[in-house]
C-alpha positions as CSV (number, residue, x, y, z in Angstrom):
1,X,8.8,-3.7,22.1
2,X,6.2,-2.5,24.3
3,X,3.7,0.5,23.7
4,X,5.6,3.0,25.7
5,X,8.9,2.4,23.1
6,X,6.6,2.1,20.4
7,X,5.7,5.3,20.5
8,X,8.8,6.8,21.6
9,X,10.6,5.2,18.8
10,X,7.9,6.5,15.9
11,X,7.4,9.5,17.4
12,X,10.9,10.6,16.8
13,X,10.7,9.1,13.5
14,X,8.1,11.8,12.7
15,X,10.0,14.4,14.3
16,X,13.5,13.8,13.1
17,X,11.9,12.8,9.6
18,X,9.4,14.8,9.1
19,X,10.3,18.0,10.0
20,X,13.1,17.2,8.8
21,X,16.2,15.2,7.3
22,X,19.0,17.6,7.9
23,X,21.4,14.5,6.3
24,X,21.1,11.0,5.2
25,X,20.2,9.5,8.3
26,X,19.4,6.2,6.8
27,X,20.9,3.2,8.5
28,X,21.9,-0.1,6.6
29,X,19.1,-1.4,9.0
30,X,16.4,1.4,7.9
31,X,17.0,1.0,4.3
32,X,13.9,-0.3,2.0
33,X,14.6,-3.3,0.6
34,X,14.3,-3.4,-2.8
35,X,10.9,-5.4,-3.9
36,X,9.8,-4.6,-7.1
37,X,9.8,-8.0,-8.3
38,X,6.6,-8.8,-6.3
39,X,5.3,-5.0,-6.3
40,X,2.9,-4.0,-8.6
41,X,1.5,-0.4,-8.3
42,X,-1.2,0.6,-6.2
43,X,-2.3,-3.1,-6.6
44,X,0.3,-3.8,-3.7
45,X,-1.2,-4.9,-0.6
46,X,0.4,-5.1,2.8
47,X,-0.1,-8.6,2.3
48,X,2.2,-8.8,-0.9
49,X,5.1,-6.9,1.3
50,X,4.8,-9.2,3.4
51,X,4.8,-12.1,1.7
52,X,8.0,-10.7,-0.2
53,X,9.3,-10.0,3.3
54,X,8.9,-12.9,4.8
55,X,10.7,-14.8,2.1
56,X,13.7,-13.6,3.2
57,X,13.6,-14.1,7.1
58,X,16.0,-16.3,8.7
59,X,13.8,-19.5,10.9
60,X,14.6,-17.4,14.1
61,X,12.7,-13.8,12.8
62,X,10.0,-16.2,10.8
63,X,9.2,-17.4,14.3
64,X,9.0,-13.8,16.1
65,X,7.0,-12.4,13.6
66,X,4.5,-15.6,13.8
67,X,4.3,-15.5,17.8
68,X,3.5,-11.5,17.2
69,X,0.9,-12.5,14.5
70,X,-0.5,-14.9,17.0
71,X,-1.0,-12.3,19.7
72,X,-2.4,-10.1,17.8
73,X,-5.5,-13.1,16.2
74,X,-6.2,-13.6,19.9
75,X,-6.5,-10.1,20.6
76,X,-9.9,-10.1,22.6
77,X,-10.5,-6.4,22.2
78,X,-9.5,-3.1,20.2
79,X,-7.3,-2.0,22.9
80,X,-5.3,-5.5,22.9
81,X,-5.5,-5.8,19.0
82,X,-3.9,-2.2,18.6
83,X,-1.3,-3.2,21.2
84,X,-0.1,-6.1,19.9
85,X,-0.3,-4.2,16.3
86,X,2.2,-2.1,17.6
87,X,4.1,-4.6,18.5
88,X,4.4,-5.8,15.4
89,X,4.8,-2.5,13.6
90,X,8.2,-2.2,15.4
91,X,9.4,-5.1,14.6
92,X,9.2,-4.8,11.1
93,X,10.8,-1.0,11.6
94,X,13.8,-2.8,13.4
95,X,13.8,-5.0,10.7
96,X,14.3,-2.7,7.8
97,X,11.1,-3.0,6.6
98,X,9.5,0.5,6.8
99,X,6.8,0.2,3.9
100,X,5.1,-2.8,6.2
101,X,6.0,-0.6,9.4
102,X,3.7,1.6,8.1
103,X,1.0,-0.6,6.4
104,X,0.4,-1.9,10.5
105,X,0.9,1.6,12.0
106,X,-2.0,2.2,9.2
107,X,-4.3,-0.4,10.6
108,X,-3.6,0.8,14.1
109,X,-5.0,4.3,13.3
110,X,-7.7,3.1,11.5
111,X,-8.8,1.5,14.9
112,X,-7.9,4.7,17.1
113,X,-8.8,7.1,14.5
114,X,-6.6,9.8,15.7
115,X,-4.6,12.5,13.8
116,X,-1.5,11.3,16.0
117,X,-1.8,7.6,14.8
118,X,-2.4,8.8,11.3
119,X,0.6,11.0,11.3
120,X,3.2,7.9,13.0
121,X,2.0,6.2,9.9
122,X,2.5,9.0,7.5
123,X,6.1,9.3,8.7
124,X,6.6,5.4,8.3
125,X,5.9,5.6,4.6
126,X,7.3,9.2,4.1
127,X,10.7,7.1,5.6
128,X,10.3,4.5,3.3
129,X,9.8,6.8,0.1
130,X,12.7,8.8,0.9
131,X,14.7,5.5,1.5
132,X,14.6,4.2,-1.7
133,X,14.7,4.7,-5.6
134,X,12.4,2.2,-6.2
135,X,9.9,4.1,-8.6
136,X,7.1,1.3,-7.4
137,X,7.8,1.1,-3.7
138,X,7.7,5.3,-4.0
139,X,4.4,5.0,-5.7
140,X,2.9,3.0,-2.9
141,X,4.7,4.6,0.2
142,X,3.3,8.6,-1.3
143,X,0.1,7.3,-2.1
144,X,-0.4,6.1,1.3
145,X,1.5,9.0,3.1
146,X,-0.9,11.3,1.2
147,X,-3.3,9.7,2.8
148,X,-1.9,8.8,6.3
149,X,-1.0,13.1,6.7
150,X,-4.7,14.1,4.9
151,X,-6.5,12.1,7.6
152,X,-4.0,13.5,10.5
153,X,-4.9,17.1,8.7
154,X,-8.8,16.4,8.7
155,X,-8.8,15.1,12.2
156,X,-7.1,18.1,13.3
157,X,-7.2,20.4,11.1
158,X,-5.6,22.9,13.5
159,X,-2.2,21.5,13.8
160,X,-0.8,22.9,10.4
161,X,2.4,20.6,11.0
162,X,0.3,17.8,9.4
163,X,-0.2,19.6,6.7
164,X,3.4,20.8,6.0
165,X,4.0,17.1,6.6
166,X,1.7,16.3,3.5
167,X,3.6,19.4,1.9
168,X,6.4,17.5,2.1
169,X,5.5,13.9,0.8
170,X,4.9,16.1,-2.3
171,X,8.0,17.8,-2.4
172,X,9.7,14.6,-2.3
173,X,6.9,12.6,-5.2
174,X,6.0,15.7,-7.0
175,X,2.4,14.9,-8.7
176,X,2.8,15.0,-12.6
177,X,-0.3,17.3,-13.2
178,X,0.6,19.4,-10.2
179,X,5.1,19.3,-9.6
180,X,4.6,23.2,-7.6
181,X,1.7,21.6,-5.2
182,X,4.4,21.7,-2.0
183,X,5.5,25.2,-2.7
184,X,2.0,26.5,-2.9
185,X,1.1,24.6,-0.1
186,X,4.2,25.7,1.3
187,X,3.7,29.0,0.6
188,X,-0.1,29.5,1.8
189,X,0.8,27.7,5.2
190,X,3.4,30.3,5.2
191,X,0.8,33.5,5.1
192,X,-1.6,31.6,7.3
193,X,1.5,30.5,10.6
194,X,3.9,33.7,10.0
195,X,5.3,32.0,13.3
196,X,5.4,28.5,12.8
197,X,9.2,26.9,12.6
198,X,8.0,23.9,11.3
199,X,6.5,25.9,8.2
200,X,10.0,28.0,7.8
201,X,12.2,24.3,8.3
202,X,10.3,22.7,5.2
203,X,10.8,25.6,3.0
204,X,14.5,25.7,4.1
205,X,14.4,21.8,3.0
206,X,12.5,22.5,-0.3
207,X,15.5,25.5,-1.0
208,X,18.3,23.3,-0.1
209,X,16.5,20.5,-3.0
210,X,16.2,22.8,-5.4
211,X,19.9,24.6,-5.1
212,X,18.7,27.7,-3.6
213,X,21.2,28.3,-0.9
214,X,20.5,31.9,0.0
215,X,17.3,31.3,0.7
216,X,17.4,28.3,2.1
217,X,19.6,30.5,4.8
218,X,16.7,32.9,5.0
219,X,13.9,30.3,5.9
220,X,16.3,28.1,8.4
221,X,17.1,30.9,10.4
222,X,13.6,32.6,9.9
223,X,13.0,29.1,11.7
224,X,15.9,29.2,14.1
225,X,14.8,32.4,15.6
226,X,11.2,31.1,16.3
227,X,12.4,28.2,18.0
228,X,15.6,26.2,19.2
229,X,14.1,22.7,19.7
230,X,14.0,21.3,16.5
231,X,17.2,19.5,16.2
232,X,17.3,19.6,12.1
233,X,17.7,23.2,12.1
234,X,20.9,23.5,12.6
235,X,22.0,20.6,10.5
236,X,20.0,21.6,7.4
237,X,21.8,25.4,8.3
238,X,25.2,23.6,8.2
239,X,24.7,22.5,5.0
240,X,22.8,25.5,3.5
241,X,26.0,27.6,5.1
242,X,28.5,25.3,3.5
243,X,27.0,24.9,0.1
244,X,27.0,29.3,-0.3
245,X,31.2,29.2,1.5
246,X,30.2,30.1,4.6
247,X,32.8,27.9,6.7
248,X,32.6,29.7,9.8
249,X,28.9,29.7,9.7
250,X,28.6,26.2,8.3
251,X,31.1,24.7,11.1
252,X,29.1,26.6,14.2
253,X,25.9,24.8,13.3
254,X,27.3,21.6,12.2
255,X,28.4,21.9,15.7
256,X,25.0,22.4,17.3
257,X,23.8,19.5,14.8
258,X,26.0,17.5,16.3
259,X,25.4,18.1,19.8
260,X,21.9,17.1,19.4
């Protein structure tokens, strides 16, 4: 995978993810696999994923993940080394493996030091977190999506979408001193972009978790009617529609979900 896929492919992971799962859009190919047995808190490295990984590639992916590795040792400069880390980083996303995915795409914006890098590896481990029920893999992928999005947020701290991105990480792995942190987030980013979609899309999501149809309704369409480009609107307005009987509503934007 060259750069130029690279970052179409993660950019619309952080689109289509992030901002955000109308459906289970999980593959059998994007799953997490389940590694608990060599996890062990925050004490995981990227090196103990991989290591786990690793043990269970076939002699043909052991040997395209070594000649990737090898490129990326010789890499004579920063700008060769983040290339080839790229490179790398999408393989492990084809394979399956989005908590490494994101441990590379980490590396890589700790070399660019950019709020875009930081947020492709945000949505890598906000993937992987909502991929699995794996109570240790979860731990490690929100702890470094946290993180990955507060970087992005620091770096540019005038693109609220990293922040409702971070809103969202704790929607999904709710802090036990702090479970209403992503509404009050939420809800301040809300006062501060009365125009933002992206603000109006993850309170829609945070409705439709919590059972609050109607107002899941209110926010989606709040968000609709700013803008027509973010293809989850629709989708999450399907389902909002369907859950509160709507079928004629439900159908016309599973429709437009569809069509996207």
């Amino acid at each position: 995978m060259n750069r130029t896929q690279y970052s179409v492919i993660l950019a619309a992971l952080a689109l289509f993810l992030l901002l955000y799962l109308g459906f289970d859009t999980k593959t059998e190919k994007q799953k997490v696999s389940e590694q608990s047995r060599s996890l062990q808190a925050e004490s995981t490295s990227l090196e103990t994923l991989e290591a786990d990984a690793k043990a269970h590639l076939t002699p043909g992916q052991m040997a395209e993940v070594a000649d990737l590795e090898k490129q990326m040792e010789a890499a004579g400069s920063d700008k060769a080394r983040i290339s080839a880390l790229k490179d790398l980083s999408g393989w492990w996303y084809r394979a399956g493996q989005l908590p490494i995915a994101g441990g590379i795409a980490e590396e890589v914006a700790a070399l660019e030091n950019a709020d875009t890098a930081w947020s492709v590896a945000g949505a890598l481990y906000f993937s992987a977190l909502v991929a699995t029920e794996d109570q240790t893999v979860r731990s490690f992928c929100a702890t470094h999506a946290v993180k990955a999005f507060e970087n992005a947020a620091s770096l540019n701290p005038d693109n609220p979408e990293h922040r409702v991105n971070l809103a969202l990480v704790y929607s999904e792995n709710p802090p036990p001193n702090n479970p209403m942190q992503a509404v009050l987030m939420l809800r301040d980013l809300e006062s501060k972009y009365p125009d933002n979609p992206a603000v109006y899309n993850a309170l829609g999501r945070l409705a439709i978790k919590t059972g609050q149809w109607q107002r899941a309704v209110d926010r989606l369409e709040k968000a609709w009617s700013l803008s027509k480009n973010n293809p989850n609107t629709p989708c999450l307005l399907a389902k909002a529609y369907d859950a509160l009987g709507n079928t004629a509503k439900a159908q016309e934007f599973a429709g437009i979900c569809k069509s996207r």
